[in-house]
C-alpha positions in Angstrom: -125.1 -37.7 -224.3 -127.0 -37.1 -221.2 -124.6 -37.0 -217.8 -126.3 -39.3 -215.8 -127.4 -36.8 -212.9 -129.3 -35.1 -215.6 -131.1 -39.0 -216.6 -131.7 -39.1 -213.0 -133.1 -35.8 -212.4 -135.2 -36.4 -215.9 -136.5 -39.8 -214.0 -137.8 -37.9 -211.1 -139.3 -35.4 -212.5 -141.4 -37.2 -214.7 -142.4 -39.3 -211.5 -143.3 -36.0 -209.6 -145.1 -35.0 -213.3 -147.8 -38.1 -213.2 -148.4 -37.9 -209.4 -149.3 -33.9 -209.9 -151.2 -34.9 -212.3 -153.1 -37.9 -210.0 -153.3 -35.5 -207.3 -154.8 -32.9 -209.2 -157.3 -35.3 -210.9 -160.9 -34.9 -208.6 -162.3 -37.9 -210.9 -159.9 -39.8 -210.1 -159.0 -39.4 -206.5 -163.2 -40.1 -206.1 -162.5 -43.6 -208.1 -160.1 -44.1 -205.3 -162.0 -43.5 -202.9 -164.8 -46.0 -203.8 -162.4 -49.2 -205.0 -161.3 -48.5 -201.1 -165.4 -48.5 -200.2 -165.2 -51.9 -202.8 -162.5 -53.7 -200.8 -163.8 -52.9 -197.3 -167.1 -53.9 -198.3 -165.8 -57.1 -200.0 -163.6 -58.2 -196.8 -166.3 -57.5 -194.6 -168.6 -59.8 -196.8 -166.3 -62.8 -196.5 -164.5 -62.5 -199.9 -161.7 -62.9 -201.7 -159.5 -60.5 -203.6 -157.1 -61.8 -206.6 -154.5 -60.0 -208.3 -153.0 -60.7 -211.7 -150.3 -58.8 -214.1 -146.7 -59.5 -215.9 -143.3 -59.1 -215.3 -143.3 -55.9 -213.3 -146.8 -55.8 -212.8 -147.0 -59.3 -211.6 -144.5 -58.5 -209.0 -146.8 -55.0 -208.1 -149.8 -57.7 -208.2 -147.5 -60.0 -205.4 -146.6 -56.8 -203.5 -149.8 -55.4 -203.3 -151.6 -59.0 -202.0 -148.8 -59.6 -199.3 -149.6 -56.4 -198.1 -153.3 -57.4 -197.5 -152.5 -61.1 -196.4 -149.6 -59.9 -194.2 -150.0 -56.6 -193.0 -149.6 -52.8 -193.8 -149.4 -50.9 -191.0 -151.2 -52.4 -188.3 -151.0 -55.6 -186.4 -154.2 -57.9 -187.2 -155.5 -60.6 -188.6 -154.6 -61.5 -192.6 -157.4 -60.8 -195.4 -157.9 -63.4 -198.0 -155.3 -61.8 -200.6 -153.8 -63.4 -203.6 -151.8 -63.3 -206.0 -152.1 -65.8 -209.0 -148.8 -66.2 -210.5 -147.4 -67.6 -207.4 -147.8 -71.3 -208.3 -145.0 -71.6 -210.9 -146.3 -75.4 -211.1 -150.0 -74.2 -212.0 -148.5 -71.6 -214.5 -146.0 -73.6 -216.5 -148.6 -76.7 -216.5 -152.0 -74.2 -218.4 -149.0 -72.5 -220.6 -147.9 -75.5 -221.7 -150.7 -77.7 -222.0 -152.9 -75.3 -222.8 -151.5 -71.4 -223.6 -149.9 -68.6 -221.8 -153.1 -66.6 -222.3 -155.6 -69.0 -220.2 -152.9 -69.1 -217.2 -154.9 -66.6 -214.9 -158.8 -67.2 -216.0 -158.1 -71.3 -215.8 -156.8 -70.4 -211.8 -160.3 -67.6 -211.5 -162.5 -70.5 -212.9 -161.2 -73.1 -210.3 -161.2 -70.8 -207.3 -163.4 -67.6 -207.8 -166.8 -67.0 -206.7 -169.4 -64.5 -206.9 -168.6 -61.6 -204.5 -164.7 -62.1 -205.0 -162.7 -59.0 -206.8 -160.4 -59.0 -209.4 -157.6 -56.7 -209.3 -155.7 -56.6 -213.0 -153.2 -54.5 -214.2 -151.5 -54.2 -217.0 -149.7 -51.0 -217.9 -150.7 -51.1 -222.0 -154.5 -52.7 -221.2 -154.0 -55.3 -223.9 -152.3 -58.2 -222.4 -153.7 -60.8 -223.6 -154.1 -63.3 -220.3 -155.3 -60.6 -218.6 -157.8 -60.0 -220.6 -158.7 -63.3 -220.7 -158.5 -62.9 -216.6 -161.0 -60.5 -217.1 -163.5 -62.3 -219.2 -163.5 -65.3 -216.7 -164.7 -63.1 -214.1 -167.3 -61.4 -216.2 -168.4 -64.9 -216.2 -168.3 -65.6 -212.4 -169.3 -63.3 -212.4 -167.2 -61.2 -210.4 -166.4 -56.8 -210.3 -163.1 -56.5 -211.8 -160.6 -53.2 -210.7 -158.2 -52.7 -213.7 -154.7 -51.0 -213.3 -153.3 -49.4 -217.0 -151.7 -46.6 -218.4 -153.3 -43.7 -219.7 -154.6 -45.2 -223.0 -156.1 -48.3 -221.0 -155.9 -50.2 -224.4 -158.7 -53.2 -224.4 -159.6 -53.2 -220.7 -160.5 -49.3 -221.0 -164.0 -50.7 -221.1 -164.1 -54.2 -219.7 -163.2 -53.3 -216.2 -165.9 -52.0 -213.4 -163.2 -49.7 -212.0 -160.6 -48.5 -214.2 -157.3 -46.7 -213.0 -155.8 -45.5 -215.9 -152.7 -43.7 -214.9 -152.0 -40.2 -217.4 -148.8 -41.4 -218.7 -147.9 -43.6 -221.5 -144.1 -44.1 -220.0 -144.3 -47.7 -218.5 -142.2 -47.1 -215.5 -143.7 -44.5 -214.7 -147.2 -46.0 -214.8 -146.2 -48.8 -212.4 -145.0 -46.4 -210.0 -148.1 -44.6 -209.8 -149.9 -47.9 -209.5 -147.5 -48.8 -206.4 -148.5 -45.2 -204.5 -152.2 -46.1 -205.8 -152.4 -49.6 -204.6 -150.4 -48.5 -201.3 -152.9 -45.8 -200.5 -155.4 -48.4 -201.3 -154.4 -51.2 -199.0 -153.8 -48.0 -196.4 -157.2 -47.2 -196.4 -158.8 -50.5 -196.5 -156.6 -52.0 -193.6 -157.6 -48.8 -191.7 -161.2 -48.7 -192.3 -161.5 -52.4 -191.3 -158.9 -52.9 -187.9 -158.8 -48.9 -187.1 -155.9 -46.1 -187.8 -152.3 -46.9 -187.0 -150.3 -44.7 -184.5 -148.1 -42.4 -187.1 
């Protein structure tokens, strides 16, 4: 049985192990670079930016919009940033009158309009209501910026911008889609209000 310095050591370096692997990943550093060219151009326009996931990526999804609707580094104004989940009244009400899959695209079809973004993640790709998420706002229709694992499962080719993180380890996945979505709302909140002193 492992001693549990060696679990944690294990844990780490598997962490370290998919961020090498991001870092060392030109493709994907470049797809970085123009979601952050997507969501500056976006807030400048006027629009909205919604998030969606489960479970821990429904918390990333929450974390990542209160970091645009509050404030990263710097002290300025909020951007329009949500997260849909939040209304537990909204949620129950779709999954129980209608299903758990239509909880996200019923909330996209009432509020979302063209020039909005979709931010949906989903460490396996195949969940289904976020899949459905991502239908509705083909039908907005509306660019959708996916967050999976390395397989990217069924939104591997549904999404406009796809950030398929090289692991299939799901803990490890959502890490790398925190340090992602932090650099992210980094460079977006810079670009738009200026740098922050270090």
């Amino acid at each position: 049985m492992a001693t549990l310095s060696t679990v944690i050591e294990q844990a780490l370096q598997e962490s370290i192990q998919v961020k090498t692997a991001i870092l060392n990943d030109r493709k994907l550093m470049l797809l970085i670079e123009e979601i952050v060219d997507l969501m500056v151009q976006t807030f400048r326009e006027g629009h909205r930016v919604y998030f969606c996931g489960n479970g821990g990526s429904a918390a990333d999804a929450q974390h990542l919009a209160a970091e645009l609707s509050g404030r990263f580094y710097i002290d300025r104004r909020p951007l329009p940033a949500e997260a849909l989940h939040c209304n537990t009244s909204f949620l129950t009400a779709v999954a129980n009158d209608y299903n758990y899959e239509e909880v996200y695209a019923r909330l996209l079809q009432a509020m979302a309009q063209p020039g909005d973004l979709l931010w949906a993640l989903s460490t396996s790709g195949n969940s289904r209501n976020i899949i459905r998420a991502i239908e509705m706002a083909q039908q907005i229709p509306i660019q959708v910026i996916g967050f999976t694992g390395q397989k990217g499962g069924a939104m591997l080719h549904m999404c406009d911008y796809l950030i398929n993180v090289p692991s299939n380890n799901t803990p490890r996945i959502q890490e790398a889609h925190m340090l992602i979505g932090h650099t992210i709302c980094q460079l977006t909140e810079q670009a738009l209000f200026g740098s922050h002193d270090a």
